[in-house]
C-alpha positions in Angstrom: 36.9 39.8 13.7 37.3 36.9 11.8 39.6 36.7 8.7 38.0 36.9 5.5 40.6 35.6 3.2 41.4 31.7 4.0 45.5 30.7 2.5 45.4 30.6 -1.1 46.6 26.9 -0.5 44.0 25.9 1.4 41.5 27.1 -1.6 43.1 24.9 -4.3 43.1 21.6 -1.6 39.5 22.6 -1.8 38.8 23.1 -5.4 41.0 19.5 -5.9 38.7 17.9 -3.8 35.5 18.9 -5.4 37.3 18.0 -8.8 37.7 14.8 -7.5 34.3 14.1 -5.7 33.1 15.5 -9.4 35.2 13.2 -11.3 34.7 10.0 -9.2 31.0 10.8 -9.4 31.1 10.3 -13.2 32.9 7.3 -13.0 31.0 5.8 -10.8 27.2 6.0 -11.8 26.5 4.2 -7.9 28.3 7.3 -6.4 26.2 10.1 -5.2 26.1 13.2 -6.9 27.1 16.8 -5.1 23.8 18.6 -5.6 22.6 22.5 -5.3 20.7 22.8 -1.8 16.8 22.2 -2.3 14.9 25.3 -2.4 11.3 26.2 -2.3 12.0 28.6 -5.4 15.0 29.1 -7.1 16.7 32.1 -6.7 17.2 34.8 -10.1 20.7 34.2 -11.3 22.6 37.6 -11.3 23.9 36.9 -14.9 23.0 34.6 -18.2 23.8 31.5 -16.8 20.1 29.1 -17.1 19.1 27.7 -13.5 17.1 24.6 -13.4 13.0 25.1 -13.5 10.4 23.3 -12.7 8.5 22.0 -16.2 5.0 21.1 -15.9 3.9 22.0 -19.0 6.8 20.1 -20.1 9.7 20.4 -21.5 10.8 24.1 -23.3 13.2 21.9 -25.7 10.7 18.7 -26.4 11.1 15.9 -28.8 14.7 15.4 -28.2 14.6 11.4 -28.5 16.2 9.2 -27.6 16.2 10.6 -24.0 19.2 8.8 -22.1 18.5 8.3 -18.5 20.4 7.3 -15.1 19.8 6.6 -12.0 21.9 9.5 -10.3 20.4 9.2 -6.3 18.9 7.6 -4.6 18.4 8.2 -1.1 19.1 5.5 1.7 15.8 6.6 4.0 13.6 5.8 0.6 14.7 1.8 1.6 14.9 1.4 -2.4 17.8 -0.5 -3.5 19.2 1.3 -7.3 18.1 -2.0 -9.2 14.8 -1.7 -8.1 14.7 2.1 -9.2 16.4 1.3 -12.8 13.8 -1.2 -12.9 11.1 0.9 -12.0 12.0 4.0 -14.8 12.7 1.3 -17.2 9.1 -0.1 -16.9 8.0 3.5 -16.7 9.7 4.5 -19.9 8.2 0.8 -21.4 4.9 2.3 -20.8 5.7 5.0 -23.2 7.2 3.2 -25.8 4.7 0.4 -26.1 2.0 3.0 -26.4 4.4 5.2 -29.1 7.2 2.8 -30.4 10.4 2.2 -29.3 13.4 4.8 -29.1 12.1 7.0 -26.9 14.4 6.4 -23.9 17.4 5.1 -22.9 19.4 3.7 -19.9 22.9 5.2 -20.2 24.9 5.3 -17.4 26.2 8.9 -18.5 22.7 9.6 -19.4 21.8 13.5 -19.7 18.6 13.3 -18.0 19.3 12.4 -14.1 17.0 10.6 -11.9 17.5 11.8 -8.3 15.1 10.2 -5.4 14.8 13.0 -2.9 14.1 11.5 1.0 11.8 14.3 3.3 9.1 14.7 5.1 6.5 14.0 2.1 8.3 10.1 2.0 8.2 10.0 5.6 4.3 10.7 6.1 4.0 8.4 3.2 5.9 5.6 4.8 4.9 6.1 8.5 1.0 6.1 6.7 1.3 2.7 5.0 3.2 1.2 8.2 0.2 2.4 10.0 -2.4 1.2 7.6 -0.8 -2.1 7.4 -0.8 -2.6 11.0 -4.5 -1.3 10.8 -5.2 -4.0 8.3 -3.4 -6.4 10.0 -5.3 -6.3 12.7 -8.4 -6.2 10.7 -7.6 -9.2 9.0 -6.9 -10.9 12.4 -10.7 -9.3 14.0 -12.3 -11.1 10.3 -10.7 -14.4 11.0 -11.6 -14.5 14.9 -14.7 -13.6 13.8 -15.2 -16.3 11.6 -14.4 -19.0 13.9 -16.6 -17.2 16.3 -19.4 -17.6 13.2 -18.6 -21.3 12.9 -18.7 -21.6 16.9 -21.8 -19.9 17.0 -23.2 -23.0 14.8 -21.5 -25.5 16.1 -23.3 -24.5 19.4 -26.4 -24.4 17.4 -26.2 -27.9 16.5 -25.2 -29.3 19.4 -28.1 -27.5 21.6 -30.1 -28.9 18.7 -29.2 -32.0 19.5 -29.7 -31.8 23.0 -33.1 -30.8 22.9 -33.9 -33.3 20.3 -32.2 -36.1 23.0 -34.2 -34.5 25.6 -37.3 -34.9 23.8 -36.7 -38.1 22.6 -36.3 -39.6 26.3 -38.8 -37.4 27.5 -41.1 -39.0 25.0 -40.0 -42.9 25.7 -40.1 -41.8 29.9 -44.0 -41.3 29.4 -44.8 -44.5 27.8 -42.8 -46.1 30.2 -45.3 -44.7 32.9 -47.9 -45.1 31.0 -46.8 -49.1 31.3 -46.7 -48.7 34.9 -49.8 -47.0 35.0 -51.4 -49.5 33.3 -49.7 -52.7 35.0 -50.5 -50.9 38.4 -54.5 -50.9 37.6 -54.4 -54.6 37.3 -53.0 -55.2 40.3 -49.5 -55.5 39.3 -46.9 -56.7 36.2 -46.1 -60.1 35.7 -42.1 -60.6 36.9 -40.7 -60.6 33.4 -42.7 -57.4 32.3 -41.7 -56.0 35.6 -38.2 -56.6 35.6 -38.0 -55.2 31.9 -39.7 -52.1 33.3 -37.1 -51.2 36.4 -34.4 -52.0 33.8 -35.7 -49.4 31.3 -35.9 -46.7 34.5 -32.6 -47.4 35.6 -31.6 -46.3 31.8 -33.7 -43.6 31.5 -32.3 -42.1 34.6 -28.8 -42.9 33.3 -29.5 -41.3 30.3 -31.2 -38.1 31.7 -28.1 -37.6 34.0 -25.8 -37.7 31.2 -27.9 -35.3 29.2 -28.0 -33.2 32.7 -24.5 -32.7 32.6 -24.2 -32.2 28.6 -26.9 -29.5 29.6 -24.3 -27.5 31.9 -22.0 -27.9 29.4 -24.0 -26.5 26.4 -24.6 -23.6 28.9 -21.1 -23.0 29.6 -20.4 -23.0 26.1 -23.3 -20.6 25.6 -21.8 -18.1 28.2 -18.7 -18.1 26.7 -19.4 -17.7 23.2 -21.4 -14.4 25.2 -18.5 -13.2 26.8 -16.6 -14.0 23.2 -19.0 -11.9 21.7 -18.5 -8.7 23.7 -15.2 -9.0 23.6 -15.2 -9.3 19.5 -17.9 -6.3 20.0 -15.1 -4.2 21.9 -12.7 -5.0 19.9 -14.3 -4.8 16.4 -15.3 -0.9 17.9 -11.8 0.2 19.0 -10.7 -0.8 15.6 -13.5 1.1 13.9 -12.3 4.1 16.0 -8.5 3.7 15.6 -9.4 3.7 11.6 -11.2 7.1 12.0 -8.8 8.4 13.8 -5.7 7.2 10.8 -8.5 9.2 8.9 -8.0 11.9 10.8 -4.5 11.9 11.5 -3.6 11.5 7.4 -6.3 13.9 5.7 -6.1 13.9 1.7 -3.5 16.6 0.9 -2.0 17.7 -2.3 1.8 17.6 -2.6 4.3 17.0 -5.2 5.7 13.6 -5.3 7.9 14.6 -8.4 9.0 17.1 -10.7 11.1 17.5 -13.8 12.9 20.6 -14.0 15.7 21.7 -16.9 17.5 24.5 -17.4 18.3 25.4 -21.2 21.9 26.4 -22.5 22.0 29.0 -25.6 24.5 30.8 -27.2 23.9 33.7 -29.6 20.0 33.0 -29.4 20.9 29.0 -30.5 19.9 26.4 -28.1 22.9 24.3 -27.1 22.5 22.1 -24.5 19.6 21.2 -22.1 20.0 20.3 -18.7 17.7 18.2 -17.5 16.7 15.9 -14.2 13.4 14.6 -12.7 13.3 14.1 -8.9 10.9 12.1 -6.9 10.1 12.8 -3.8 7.6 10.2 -2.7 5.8 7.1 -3.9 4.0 4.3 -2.4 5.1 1.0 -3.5 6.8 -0.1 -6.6 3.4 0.3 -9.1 2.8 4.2 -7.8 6.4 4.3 -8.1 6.2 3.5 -12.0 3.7 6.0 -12.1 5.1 8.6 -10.8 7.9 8.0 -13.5 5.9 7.8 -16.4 4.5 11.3 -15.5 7.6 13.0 -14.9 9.2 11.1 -18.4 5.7 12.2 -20.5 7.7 16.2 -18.9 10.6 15.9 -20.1 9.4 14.6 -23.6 7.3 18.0 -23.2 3.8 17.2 -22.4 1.6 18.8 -19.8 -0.8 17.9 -17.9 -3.4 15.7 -19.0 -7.3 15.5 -17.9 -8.6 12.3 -19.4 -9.4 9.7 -16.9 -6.3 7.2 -16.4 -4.1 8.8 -18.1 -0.1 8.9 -16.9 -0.1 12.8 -17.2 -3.1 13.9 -15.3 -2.0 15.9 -12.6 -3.7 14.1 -9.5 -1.1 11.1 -9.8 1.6 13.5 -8.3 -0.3 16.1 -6.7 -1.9 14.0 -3.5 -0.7 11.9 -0.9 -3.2 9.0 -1.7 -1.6 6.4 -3.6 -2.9 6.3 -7.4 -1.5 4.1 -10.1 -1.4 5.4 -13.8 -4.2 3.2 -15.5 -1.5 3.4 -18.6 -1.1 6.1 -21.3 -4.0 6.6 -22.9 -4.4 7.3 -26.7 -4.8 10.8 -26.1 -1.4 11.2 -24.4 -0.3 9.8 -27.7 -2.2 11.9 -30.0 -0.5 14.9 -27.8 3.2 13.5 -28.6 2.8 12.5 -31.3 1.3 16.3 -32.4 3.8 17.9 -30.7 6.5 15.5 -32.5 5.4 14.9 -35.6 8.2 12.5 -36.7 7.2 10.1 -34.0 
């Protein structure tokens, strides 16, 4: 049986350790934070003390500007360095303010609201998609541009059979009058030797000439079986490619997920609020603009909006509830009638 009760010293080395992992994590905003375990659902406390729940309708204690903000994890798998995710929630929270006024948010490093970056599975189908689809374009890009040249192939062939033919023609044309010249020199008997001397001259050139366009002949046809086999080839390739795209399709179906929440937890004594704990957590995001996006949702939260269904707006629900990337068009006028009812003295 295993002993229940570890030395009482060994319980205070542990309890000054967390103290100290506690106190050097608020000293140092780049540390990371000790965190409760993720949970599907939190658990019912078994006395008063407020856990922290997810706010979609936004926040229970709203209006509470300015709300200061830091950047209190970020996760190494998310490849996101911190000044790219201050810089991110800044130009989320800038969307906000240019559409309300200034003094709605603040970067402290102490700040009350934390901004945790959570890394699972959701940012890992996200990230394995878009290296997919990248390769997928990749290669598309690279089947456009081969067939371009294949296009300006194609007519530089033209042309040049063009030409042929016309060549062909031509001394096919200037061949018969020069029979015709024989013919006729031949029904009186014979040319005179200057006339005939001009006229084996012009057959030795003509058979010069139809020897060289004999050979630029084969050669036109060689170019014409190869631009054939080119073709196939483009055909094939241009096909598998159709068929790897339905099958990314196929392999990352639209589904809904959350790529962030903002959850608080609210402190009251003697029916009073007194404090509000509050933190927004991303999960997933595609790129730097979604990213911003994502944000802006979760900040319009913890202001205390809901969600929003006017097209483009930063609190509509779809912008964090699928896996396709979306980009808030901005916040729209209504989001700012709906602050702005909610806090009148903004």
């Amino acid at each position: 049986m295993k002993n229940r009760l570890a030395p009482f010293g060994a319980i205070l080395s542990v309890l000054a350790l967390l103290a100290w992992i506690s106190s050097s994590a608020r000293n140092d905003p780049s540390a990371i934070e000790v965190e409760e375990p993720l949970a599907a659902s939190v658990p019912e406390p078994s006395n008063d003390v407020p856990v922290l729940r997810e706010q979609t309708g936004g926040s229970a204690v709203p209006c509470a500007v300015p709300l200061g903000w830091r950047i209190a994890r970020v996760d190494e798998s998310f490849e996101l360095s911190r000044a790219e995710a201050r810089a991110a929630l800044a130009k989320a929270a800038t969307l906000w303010e240019d559409a309300v006024g200034p003094g709605l948010f603040s970067n402290e490093s102490d700040g009350a609201l934390a901004i945790r970056f959570v890394y699972d599975d959701r940012q890992a189908r996200t990230q394995e998609q878009r290296r997919l689809v990248t390769h997928f374009d990749e290669v598309g890009a690279s089947l456009e541009a081969e067939r371009v040249e294949f296009e300006g192939r194609r007519q530089r062939y033209d042309g040049m059979r063009r030409q042929y033919q016309d060549a062909l023609l031509d001394l096919d044309q200037r061949v018969t009058t020069l029979n015709d010249s024989i013919r006729y020199w031949n029904a009186r008997g014979g040319a005179p030797e200057g006339v005939l001397s001009e006229l084996g001259t012009s057959e030795r050139v003509f058979d010069v000439e139809r020897e060289a366009l004999t050979v630029r002949g084969r050669e036109i046809d060689g170019l014409l079986q190869q631009l054939a086999r080119d073709s196939e080839r483009l055909d094939r390739e241009v096909e598998a490619h159709r068929r790897e795209g339905e099958a990314l399709q196929a392999a990352f179906p639209v589904v809904r997920f959350q790529a962030g929440i903002y959850r608080e937890a609210v402190h009251s004594q003697e029916g009073k609020v007194t404090s509000v704990t509050r933190e927004i957590r991303i999960y997933r995001f595609d790129g730097l603009d979604n990213l911003v996006g994502v944000a802006a949702h979760e900040l319009g939260h913890a202001l205390g909006l809901g969600h929003s269904t006017v097209p483009g707006s930063v609190m509509r629900e779809e912008l964090v509830q699928t896996d396709l990337p979306q980009n808030a068009s901005g916040v729209q006028p209504a989001d700012v009638e709906a602050l702005r009812s909610l806090c009148s003295e903004l």
